[in-house]
Legacy VTK file of the C-alpha trace (Angstrom):
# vtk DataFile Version 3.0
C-alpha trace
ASCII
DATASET POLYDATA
POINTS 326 float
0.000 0.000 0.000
1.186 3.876 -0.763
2.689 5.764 2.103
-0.414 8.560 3.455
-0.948 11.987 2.246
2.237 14.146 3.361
1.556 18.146 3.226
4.163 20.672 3.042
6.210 23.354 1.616
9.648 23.824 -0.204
11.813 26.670 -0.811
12.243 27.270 -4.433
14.125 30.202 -6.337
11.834 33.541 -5.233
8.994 32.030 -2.997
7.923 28.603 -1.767
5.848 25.984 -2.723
3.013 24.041 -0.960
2.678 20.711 -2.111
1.082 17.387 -1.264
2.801 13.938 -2.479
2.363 10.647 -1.782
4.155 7.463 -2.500
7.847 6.683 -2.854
9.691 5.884 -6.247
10.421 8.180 -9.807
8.932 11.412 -9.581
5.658 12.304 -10.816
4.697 16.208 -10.891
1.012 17.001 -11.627
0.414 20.558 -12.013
-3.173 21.938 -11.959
-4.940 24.489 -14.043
-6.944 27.551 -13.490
-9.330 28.046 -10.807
-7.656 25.153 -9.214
-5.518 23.796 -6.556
-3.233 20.386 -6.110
-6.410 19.318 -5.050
-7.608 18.410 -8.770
-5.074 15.568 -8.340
-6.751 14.294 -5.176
-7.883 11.083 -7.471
-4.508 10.228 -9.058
-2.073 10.639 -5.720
-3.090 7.514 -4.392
-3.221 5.866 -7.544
0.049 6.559 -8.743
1.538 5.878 -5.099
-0.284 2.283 -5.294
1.782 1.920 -8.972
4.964 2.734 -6.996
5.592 6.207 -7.965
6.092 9.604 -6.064
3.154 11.825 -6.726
3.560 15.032 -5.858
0.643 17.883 -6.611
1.762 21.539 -5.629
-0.006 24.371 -5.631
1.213 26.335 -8.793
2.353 29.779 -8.221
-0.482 32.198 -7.082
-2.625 29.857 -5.747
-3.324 27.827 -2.292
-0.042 27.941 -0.069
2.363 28.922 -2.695
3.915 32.599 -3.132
1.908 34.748 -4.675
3.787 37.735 -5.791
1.799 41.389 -6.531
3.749 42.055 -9.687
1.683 40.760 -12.861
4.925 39.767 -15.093
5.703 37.170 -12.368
3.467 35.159 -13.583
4.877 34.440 -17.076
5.627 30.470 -18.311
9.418 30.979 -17.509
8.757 31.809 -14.188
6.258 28.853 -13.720
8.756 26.440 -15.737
11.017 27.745 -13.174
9.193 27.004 -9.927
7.965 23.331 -11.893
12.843 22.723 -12.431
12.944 24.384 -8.720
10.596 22.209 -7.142
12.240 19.100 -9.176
15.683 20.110 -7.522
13.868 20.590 -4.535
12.537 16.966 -4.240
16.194 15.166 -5.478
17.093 16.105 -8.783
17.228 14.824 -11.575
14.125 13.738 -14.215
10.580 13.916 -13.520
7.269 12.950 -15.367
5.497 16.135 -15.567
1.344 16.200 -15.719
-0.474 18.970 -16.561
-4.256 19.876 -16.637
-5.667 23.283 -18.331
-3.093 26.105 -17.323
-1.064 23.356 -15.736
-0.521 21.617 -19.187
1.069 24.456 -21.138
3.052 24.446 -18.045
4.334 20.614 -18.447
4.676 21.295 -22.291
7.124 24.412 -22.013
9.021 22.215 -19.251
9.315 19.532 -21.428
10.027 22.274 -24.566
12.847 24.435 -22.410
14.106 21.525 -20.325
13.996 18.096 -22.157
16.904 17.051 -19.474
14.693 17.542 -17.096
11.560 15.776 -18.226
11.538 11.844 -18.568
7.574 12.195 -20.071
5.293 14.498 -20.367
1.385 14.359 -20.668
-1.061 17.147 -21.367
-4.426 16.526 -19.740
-7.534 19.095 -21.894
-4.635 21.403 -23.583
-2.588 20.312 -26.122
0.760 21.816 -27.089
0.129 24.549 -29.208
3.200 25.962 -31.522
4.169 29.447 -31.294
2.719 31.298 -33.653
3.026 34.331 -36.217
1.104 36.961 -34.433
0.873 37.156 -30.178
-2.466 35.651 -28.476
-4.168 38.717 -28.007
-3.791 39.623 -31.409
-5.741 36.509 -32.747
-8.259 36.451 -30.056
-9.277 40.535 -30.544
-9.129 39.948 -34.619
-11.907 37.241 -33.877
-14.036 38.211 -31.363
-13.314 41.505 -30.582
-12.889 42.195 -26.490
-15.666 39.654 -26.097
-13.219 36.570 -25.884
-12.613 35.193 -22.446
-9.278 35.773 -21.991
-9.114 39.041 -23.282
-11.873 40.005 -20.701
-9.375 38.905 -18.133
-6.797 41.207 -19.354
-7.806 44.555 -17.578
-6.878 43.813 -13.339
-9.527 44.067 -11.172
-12.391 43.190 -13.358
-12.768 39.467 -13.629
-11.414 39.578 -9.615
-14.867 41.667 -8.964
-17.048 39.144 -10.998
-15.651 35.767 -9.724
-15.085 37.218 -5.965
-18.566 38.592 -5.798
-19.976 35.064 -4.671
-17.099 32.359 -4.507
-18.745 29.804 -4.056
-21.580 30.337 -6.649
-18.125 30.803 -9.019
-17.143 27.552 -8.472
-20.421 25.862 -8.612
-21.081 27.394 -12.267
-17.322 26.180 -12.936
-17.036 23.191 -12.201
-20.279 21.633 -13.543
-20.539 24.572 -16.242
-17.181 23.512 -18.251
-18.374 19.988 -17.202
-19.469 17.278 -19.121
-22.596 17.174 -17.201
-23.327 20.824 -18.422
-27.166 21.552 -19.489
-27.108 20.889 -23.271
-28.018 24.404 -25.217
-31.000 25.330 -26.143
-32.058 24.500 -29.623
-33.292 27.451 -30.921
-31.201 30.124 -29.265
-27.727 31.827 -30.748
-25.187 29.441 -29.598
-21.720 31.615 -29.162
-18.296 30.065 -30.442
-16.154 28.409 -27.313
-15.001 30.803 -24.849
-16.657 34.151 -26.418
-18.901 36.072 -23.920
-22.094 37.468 -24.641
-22.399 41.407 -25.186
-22.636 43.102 -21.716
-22.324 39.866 -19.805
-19.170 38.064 -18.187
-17.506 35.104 -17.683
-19.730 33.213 -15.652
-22.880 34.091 -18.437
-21.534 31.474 -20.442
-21.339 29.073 -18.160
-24.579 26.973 -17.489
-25.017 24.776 -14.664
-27.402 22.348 -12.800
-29.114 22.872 -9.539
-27.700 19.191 -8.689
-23.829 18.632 -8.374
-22.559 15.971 -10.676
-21.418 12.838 -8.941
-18.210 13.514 -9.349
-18.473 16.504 -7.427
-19.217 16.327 -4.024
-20.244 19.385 -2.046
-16.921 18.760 0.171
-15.103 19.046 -3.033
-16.891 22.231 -3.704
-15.832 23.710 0.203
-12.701 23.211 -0.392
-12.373 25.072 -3.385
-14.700 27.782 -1.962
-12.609 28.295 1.020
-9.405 28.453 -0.821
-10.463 31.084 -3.248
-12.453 33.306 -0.206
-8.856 33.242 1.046
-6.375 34.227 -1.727
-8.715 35.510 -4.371
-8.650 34.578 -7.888
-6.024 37.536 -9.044
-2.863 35.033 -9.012
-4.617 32.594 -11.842
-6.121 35.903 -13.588
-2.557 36.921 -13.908
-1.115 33.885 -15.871
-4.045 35.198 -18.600
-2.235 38.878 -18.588
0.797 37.236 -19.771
0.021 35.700 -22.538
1.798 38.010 -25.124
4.545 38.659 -22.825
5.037 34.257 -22.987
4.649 35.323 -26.711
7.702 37.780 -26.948
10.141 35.775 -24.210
9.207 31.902 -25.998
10.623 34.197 -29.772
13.632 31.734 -29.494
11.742 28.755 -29.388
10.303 29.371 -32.555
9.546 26.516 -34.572
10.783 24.195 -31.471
9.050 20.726 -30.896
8.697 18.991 -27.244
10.913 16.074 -27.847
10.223 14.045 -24.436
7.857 10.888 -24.677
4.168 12.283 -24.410
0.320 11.543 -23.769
-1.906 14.173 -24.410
-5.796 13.557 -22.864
-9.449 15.196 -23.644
-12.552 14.934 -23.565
-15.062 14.775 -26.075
-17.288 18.096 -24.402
-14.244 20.257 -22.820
-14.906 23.335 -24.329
-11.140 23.170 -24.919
-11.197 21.337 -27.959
-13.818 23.442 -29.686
-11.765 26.520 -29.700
-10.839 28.019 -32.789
-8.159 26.113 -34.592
-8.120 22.849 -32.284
-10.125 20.686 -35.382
-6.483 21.532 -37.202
-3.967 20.760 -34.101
-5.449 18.046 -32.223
-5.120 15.547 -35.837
-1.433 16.662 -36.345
-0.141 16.911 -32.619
2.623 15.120 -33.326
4.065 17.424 -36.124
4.962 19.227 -32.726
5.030 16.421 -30.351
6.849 14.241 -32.291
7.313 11.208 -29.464
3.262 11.281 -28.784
2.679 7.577 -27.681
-1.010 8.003 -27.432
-3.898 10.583 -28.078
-6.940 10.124 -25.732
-10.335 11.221 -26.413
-12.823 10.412 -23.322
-16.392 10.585 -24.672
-18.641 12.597 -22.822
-16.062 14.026 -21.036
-15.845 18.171 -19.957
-12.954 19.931 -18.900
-12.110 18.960 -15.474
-10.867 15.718 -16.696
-8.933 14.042 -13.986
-11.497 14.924 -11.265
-14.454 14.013 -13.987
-12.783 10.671 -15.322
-10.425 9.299 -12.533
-10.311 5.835 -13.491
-10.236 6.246 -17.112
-7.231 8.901 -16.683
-5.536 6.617 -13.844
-5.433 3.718 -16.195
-3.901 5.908 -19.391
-1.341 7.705 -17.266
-0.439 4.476 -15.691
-0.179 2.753 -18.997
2.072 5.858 -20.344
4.406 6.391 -17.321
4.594 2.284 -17.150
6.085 2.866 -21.004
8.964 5.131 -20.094
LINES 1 327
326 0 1 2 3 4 5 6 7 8 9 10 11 12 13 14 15 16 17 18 19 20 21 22 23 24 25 26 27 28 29 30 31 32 33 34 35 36 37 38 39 40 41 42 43 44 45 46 47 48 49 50 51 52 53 54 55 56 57 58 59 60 61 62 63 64 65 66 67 68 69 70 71 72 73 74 75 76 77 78 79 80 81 82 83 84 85 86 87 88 89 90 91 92 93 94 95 96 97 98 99 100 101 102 103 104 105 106 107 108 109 110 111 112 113 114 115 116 117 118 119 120 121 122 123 124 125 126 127 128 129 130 131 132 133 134 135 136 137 138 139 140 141 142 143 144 145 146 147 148 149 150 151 152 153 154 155 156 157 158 159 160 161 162 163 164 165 166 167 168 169 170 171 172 173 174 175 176 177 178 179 180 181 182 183 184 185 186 187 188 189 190 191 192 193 194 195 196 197 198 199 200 201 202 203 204 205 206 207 208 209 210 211 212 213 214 215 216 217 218 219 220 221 222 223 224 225 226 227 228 229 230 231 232 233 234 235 236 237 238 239 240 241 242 243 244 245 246 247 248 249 250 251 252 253 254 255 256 257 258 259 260 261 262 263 264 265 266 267 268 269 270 271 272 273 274 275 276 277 278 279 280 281 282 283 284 285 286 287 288 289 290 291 292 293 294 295 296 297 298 299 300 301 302 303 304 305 306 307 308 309 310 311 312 313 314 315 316 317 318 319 320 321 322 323 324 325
């Protein structure tokens, strides 16, 4: 049987880290997406401690325990590749298998682009790697849709804070079973806006529609704990990865044309909204043009965003069958 849940926190290079692992063998690092905590892992610690790994969940920078610095541009990928190498170094050196859901798997992806000696494997949980492009983020996103896109309504501080901080735990109720696969279908007859996009004079929880009931993958202790994390540090550390974007898209310039070389996995499901964003019917078919040691593409039918917390089994048994591949 795994060791138990250990909780704790780890100097790294400009802050700390709070983390919970469990298990003892190679190193698995499962970094967690936005509005989240190392507590979207709480399915796969165990799991991967039973398998005989190390499993080790922090929370990311700007969230839970971990620093969270004032200063917007500390929130750019090299300084959250940076805490993922620190917190490697921190926990023994040498390679890890990095995990990464949402946020957390552009996070794994750059690791495993800027550090390949660092990374043994690398999996992608709802985002896949996406190349850098001609033109910066914002650019594409405000040529489409104008300032009605999602993350350009993050951009400007203090806004999205006000909306998702009015009612916290309303915020993560319409989330979590909003971006769900257990999300209200739409309605037949009404305008049905592209992925992400807002409606006019409404905001990011508008476009999120949610049952009274929780799923049964959420529990309303799941829900608490969420709730009382984000009452306490607010949701401006996770808004801030957003206002980096074209900042990532200036510092990654020498990376241009780069491919993540470390073996990979790269898991969705069939309803994250994810996958219906603009462009993703062109990437997700030719992944491995830029992931060129993808062992396996999983699509979970029926399966939202949160996919780890929504799927456990079904993502326990593919990450088990990739990491036991490596």
């Amino acid at each position: 049987m795994a060791t138990e849940l250990e909780s704790r926190t780890v100097p790294v290079e400009g802050g700390r880290i709070h983390l919970v692992e469990q298990g003892r063998g190679p190193l698995v690092l499962m970094v967690h997406g936005f509005p989240e905590s190392w507590y979207s892992w709480r399915h796969q610690l165990a799991a991967l401690a039973d398998a005989g790994f190390r499993a080790v969940a922090p929370d990311q920078r700007g969230y839970g325990g971990t620093t969270r610095p004032d200063a917007i541009d500390r929130y750019t990928l090299l300084d959250l590749v940076g805490d993922v190498v620190g917190l490697i170094d921190a926990l023994g050196g040498g390679k890890a298998i990095v995990v990464g859901h949402d946020w957390g798997a552009p996070v794994a992806w750059h690791t495993a682009l800027l550090r390949p000696d660092r990374v043994a494997g690398v999996a992608g949980l709802s985002v896949p790697f996406t190349p850098r492009m001609p033109v910066s983020p914002m650019s594409m996103w405000r040529e489409a849709f104008g300032d009605r896109f999602y993350q350009v309504y993050f951009q400007e501080p203090g806004v999205a804070e006000r909306e998702l901080e009015a009612d916290v735990l309303e915020t993560m109720r319409r989330l979590l079973i909003g971006a769900s696969g257990d999300r209200p279908r739409p309605d037949g007859d009404g305008e049905r806006l592209p992925a992400g996009v807002l409606p006019d004079g409404g905001g990011f929880l508008d476009v999120l529609r949610a049952t009274d009931e929780l799923p049964g993958w959420l529990t309303a202790q799941d829900l608490d704990f969420y709730a009382r994390e984000f009452e306490r540090t607010g949701f401006a550390g996770g808004l801030n990865w957003y206002r980096n974007q074209d900042r990532n898209w200036e510092l990654l310039a020498p990376w241009q044309g780069a491919v993540v070389t470390p073996p990979a996995l790269y898991v969705a499901g069939t309803r994250d909204p994810v996958v219906e964003f603009p462009g993703m019917d062109r990437l997700l078919p030719n992944l491995r043009m830029f992931v060129p040691n993808l062992l396996d593409s999983v699509l979970l039918d029926g399966c939202g965003h949160w996919t780890q917390q929504e799927r456990p089994d079904e993502v326990n048994e593919a990450l088990l069958e990739f990491l036991s591949s490596l």
